[in-house]
Backbone bond lengths (Angstrom), bond angles and torsions (degrees), N, CA, C in turn:
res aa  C-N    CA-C-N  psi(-1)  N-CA   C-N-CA  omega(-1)  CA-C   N-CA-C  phi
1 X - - - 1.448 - - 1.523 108.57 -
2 X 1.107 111.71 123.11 1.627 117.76 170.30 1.836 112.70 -98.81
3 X 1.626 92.23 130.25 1.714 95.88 -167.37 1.248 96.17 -106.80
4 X 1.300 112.94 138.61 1.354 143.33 154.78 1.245 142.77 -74.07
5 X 1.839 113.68 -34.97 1.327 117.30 -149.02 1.788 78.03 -144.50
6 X 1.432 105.73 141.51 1.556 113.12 165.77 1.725 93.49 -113.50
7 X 1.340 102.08 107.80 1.769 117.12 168.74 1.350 130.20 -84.91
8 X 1.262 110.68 131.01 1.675 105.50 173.93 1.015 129.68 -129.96
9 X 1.451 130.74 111.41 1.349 111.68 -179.65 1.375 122.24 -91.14
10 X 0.922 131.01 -177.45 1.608 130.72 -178.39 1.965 102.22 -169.23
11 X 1.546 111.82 99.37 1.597 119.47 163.34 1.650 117.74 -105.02
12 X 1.515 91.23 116.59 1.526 91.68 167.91 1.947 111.16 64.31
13 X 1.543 92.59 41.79 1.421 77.28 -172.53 1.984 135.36 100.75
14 X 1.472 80.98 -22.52 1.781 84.70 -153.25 1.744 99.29 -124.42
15 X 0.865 127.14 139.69 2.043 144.81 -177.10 1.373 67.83 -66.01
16 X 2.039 98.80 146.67 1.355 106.31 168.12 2.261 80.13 -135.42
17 X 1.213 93.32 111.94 1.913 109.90 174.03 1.642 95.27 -44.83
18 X 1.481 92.97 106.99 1.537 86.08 155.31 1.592 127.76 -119.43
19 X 1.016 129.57 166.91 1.232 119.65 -151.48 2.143 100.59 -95.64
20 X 0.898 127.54 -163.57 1.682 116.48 177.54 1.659 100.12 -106.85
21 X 1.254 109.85 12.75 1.370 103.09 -171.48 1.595 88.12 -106.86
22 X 1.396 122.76 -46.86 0.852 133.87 173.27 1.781 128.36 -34.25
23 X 1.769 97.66 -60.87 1.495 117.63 -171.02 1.994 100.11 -89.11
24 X 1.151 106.77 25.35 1.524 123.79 176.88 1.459 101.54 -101.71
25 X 1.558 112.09 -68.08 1.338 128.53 157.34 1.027 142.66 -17.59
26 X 1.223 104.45 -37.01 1.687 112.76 -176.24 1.305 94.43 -119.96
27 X 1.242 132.56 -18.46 1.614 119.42 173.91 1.350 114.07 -56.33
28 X 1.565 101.47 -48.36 1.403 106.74 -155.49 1.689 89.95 -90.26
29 X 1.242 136.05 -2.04 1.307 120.25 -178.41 1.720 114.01 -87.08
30 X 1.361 91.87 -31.98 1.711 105.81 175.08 1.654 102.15 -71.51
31 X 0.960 120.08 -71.19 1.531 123.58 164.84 1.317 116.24 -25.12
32 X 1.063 116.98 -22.48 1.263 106.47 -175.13 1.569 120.91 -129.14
33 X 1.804 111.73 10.02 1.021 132.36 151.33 1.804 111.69 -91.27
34 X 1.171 119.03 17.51 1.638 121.00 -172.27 1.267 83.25 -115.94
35 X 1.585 121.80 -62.77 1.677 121.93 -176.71 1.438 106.88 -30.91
36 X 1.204 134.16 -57.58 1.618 150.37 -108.55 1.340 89.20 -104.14
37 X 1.511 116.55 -41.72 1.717 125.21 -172.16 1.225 97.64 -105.64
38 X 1.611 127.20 29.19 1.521 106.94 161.91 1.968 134.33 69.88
39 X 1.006 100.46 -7.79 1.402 137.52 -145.28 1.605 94.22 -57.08
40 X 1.609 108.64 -61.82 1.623 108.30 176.06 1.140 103.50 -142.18
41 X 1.708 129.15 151.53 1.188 116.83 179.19 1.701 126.58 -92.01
42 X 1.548 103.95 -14.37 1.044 94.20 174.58 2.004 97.26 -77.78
43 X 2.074 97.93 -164.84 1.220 113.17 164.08 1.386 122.51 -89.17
44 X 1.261 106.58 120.55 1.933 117.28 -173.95 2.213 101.14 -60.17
45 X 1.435 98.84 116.74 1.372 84.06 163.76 1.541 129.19 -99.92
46 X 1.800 114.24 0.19 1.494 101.71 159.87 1.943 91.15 -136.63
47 X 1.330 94.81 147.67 1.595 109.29 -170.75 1.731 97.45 -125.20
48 X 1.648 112.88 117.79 1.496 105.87 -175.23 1.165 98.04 -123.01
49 X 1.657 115.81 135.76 1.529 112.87 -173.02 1.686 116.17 -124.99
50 X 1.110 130.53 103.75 1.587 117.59 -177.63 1.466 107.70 -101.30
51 X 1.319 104.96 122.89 1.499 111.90 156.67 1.398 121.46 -127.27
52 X 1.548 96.69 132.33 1.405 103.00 -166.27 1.986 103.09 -126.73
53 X 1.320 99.99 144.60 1.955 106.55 -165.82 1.353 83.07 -104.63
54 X 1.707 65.41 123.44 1.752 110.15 166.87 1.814 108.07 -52.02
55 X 1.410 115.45 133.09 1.632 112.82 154.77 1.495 114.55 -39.88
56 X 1.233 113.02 -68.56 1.023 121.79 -175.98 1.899 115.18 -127.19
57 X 1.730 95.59 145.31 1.436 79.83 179.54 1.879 130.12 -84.38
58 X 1.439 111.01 -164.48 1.187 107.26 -150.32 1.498 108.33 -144.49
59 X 1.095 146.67 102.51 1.423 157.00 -169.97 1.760 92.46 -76.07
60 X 1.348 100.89 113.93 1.385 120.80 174.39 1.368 131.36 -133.65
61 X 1.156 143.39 -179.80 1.634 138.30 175.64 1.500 111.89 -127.31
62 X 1.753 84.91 111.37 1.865 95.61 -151.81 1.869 99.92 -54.22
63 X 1.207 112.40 4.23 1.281 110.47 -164.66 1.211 127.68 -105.28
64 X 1.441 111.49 3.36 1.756 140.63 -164.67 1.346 93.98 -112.28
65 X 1.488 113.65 126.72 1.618 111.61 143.17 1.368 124.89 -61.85
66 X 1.392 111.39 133.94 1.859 98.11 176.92 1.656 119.85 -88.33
């Protein structure tokens, strides 16, 4: 296996061990949700992602930037 992407997760505070098969996975999945929307043309060399859960949810239009 040839690696590409050094991955990190981080929940609530805490390193979540990921495996190289793993931090492959999500490289190339984010990477390749940036391609898809055009976003930049060169290749991104660090990609930072926060997601944080809503209290409550939220009726939205998957099609609007917020």
């Amino acid at each position: 296996m040839k690696k590409s992407f050094e991955t990190k997760m981080v929940v609530d505070g805490k390193n979540v061990p990921l495996n190289n098969f793993v931090q492959e996975t999500i490289g190339n999945i984010m990477a390749g949700f940036l391609k898809s929307l055009k976003w930049t043309e060169s290749e991104p060399q660090i990609i930072e992602v926060k997601i944080k859960r809503l209290k409550t949810t939220a009726d939205v239009d998957a099609h609007v930037y917020p």
